[in-house]
N, C-alpha and C positions, 0 to 999 in steps of 0.2 A: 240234865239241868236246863231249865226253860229260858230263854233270852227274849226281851223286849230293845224294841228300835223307842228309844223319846226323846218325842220332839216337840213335844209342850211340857210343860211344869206340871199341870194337871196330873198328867199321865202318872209319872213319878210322886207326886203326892201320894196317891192310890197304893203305893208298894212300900209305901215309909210306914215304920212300926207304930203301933196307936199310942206308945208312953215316950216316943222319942223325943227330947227336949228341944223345942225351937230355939233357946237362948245359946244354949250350950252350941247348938249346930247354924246356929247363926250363919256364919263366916261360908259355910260351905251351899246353905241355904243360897243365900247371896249370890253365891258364884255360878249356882248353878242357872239362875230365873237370868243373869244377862247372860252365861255361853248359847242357852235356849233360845233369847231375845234375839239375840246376833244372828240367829240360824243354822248354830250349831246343835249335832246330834246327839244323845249316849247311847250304849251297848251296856244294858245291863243285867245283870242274873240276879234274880230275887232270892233272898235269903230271909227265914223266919226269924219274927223277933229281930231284925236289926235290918239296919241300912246293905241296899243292895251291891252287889261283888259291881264295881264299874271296869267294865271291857276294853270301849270305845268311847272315848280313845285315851292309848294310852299314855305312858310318860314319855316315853321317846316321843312320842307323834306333840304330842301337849310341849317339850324342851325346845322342837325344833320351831314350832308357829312363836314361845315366847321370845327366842333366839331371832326369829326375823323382825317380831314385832320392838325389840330391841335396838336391831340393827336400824329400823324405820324411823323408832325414837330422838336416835341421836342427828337423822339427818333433818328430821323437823328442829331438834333446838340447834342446832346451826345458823340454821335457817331463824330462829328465832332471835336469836344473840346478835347476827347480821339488819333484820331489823329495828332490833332494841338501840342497835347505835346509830342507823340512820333514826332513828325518831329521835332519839338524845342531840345528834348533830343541827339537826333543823330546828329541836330547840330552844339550841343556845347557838345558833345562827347571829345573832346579832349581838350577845353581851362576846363571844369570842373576838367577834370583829373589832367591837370599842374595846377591846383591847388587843388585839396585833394592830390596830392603826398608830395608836402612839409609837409604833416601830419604822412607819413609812415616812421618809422626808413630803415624801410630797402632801400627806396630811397636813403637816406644818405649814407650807406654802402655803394651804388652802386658807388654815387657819389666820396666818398672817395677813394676806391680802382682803380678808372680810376685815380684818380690825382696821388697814390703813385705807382701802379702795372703797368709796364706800357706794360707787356701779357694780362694782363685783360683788359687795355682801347682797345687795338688791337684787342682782342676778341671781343668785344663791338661793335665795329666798324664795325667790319667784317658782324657779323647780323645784324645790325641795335638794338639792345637791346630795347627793349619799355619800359624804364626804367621810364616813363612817366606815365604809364598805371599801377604802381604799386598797384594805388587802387580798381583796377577795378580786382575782385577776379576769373575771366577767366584767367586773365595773373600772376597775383604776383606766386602762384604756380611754374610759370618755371621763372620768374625774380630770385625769392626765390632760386629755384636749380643751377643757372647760377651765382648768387653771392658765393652761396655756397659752392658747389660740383665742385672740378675741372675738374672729369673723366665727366660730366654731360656738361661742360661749352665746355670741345674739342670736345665731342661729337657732340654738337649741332653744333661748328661750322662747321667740318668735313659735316655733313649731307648737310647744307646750300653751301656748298663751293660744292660738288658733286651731290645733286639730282636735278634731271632734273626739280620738284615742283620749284624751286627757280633758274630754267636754267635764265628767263628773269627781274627776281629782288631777287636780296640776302639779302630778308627781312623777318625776321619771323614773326614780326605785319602786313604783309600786310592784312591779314584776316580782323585783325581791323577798315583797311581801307574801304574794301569792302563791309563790313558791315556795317558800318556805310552809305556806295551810296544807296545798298539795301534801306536800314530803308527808307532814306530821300527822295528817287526815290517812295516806294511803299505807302508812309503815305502821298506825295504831291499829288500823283495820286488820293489815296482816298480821298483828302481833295477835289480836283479839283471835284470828281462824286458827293461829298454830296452837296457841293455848289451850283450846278445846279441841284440838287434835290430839295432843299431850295426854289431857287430860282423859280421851278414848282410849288410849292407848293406854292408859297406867291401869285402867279400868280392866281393860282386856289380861294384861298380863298378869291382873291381883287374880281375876275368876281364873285363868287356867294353871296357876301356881296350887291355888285350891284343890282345882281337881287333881293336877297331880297328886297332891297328897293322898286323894281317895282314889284313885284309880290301880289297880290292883296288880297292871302288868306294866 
């Protein structure tokens, strides 16, 4: 029995029977042109009138790459799932906060001294105060000293009002903002690479399920 090493599609063309149905053999067609593309090889023995005996490789060998390429799967969507919730977190970054702020006293304080102080609501204003973000324990710290401390509260605005950090917006949460583009910029990206990882991946393991089927050992 004569055996062929192919390793383009062409080759294999050439040994397919001249009445074979492309539709019907679709699926295995298919599998065959990306295991090829991938730079995978076959081992096969020609047979008249039908589709060739496949050698190489066989199903144990074809079980154990689908079995790793499995095992690979699961730790990309991990990994994907891990993303999905930092992008979802950074999302809603800010409707979460306006709502755990109505949990925090000191939101209230805030809230009370703009309606009766009305240097303190001017203050307020003047930065932008992220009175909003009280729950979120990066910001309450300097909310905390801006409610509280008055030399702490001019200071801040003085800085805001003259340093050139806050020349093209006089906001001291802008940080918050930025950070949150970051997150949801760098965790869509990642979500976008695993996806089409995924999607190699499901590719791979549709073409060599196929050839298991046809592979004769």
């Amino acid at each position: 029995m004569t055996k062929d090493i192919i390793s383009v599609f062409s080759q294999l063309q050439e040994m397919l029977p001249s009445d074979h149905n492309a539709a019907s053999d679709s699926n295995r067609l298919v599998a065959v042109k990306h295991y090829l593309f991938k730079g995978g090889v076959l081992h096969v023995a020609p047979c008249e009138d039908t589709w060739p005996k496949l050698l190489y490789p066989t199903k144990n060998h074809l079980r154990k790459k689908i079995d790793e390429m499995r095992f690979l799967r699961n730790k990309y969507n991990t990994r994907l799932s891990s993303w999905q919730r930092t992008f979802n977190d950074a999302k809603s970054y800010h409707s979460i906060n306006n709502i755990k702020k109505l949990k925090e006293p000191l939101y209230w304080k805030h809230v009370a001294k703009c309606a009766v102080d009305k240097d303190y609501r001017r203050d307020s204003e003047k930065v932008k105060m992220p009175a909003h973000l009280v729950a979120d324990r990066r910001w309450k710290p300097m909310i905390k000293m801006f409610v509280s401390d008055l030399e702490y509260r001019k200071q801040l605005v003085q800085t805001v009002d003259e340093s050139i950090v806050y020349k093209k917006e006089r906001r001291v949460a802008k940080y918050a903002d930025l950070l949150q583009k970051f997150r949801m910029e760098q965790s869509d990206r990642k979500i976008g690479e695993l996806k089409k990882k995924l999607a190699a991946l499901d590719q791979d393991v549709s073409a060599m399920q196929e050839l298991a089927k046809w592979s004769s050992f």
